[in-house]
C-alpha positions as a printed NumPy array, in Angstrom:
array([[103.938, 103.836, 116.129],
       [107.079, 104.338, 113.935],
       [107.954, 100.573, 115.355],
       [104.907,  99.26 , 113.65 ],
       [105.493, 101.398, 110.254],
       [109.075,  99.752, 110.28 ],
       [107.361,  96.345, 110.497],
       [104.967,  96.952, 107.865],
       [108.316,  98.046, 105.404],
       [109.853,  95.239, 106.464],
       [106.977,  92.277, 105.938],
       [106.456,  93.87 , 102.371],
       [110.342,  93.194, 101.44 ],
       [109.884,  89.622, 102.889],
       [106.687,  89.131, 101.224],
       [108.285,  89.814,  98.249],
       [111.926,  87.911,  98.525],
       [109.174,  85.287,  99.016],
       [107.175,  85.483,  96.343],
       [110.312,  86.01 ,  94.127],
       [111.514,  82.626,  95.432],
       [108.206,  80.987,  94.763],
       [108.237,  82.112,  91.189],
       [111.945,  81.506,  90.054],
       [112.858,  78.653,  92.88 ],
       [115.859,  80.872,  93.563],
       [116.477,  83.827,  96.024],
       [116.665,  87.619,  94.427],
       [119.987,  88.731,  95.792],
       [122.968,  86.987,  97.395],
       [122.434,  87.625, 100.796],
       [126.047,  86.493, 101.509],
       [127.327,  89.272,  99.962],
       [127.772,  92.468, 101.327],
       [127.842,  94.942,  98.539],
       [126.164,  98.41 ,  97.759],
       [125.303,  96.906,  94.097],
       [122.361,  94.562,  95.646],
       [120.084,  97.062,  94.82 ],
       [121.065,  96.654,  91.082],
       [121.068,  92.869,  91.281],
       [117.816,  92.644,  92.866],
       [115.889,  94.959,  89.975],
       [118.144,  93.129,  87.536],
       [116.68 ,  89.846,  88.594],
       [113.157,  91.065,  88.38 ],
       [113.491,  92.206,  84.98 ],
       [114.699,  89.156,  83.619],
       [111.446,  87.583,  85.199],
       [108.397,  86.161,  82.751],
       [106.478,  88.71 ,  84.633],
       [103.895,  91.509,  83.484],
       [105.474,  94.724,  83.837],
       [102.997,  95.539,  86.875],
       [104.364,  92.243,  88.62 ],
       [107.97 ,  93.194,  88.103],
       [107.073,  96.602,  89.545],
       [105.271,  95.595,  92.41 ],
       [108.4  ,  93.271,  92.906],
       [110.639,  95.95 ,  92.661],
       [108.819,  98.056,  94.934],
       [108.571,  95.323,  97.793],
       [112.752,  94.379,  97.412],
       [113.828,  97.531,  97.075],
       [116.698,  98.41 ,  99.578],
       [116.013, 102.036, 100.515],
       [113.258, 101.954, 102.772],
       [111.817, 105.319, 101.841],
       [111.354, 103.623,  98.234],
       [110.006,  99.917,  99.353],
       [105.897,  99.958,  99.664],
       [104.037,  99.338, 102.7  ],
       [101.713,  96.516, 102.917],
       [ 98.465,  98.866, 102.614],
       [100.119, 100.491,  99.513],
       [100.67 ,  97.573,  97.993],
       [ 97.279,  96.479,  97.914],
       [ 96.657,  99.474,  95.337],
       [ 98.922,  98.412,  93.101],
       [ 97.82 ,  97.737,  89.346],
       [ 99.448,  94.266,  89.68 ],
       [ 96.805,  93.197,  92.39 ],
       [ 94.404,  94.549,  90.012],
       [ 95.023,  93.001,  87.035],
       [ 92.636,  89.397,  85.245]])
């Protein structure tokens, strides 16, 4: 079971370094670099989006790197942002 959890932690942070991509054309970290600031350049990135402040959160919550933080699939689904007209 904790396999599949991991999974569903993991597809949300895709999901979202995907949909970041889609939006800007552009990826929301260097993934070259190997640096305990990514976490600052990702959220950095998503606040400088033309995004409604739900999107940038949902965003945030899907990239985040500390897995406790980042939103599961099912969690995400109850997010304002996937709520919003």
């Amino acid at each position: 079971m904790k396999q599949i959890v991991h999974f569903y932690f993991f597809y949300s942070r895709s999901a979202g370094a995907t949909l970041f991509n889609l939006l800007t054309g552009k990826f929301p970290y260097d993934c070259l670099k190997n640096s305990p600031k990514v976490e600052n350049e990702i959220q950095s990135n998503i606040r400088s989006l033309k995004l409604s402040d739900n999107g940038k959160s949902a965003l945030g919550y899907m990239l985040t790197t500390e897995s406790t933080k980042r939103f599961s699939t099912e969690r995400l689904k109850d997010h304002p942002w996937f709520h919003e007209k």
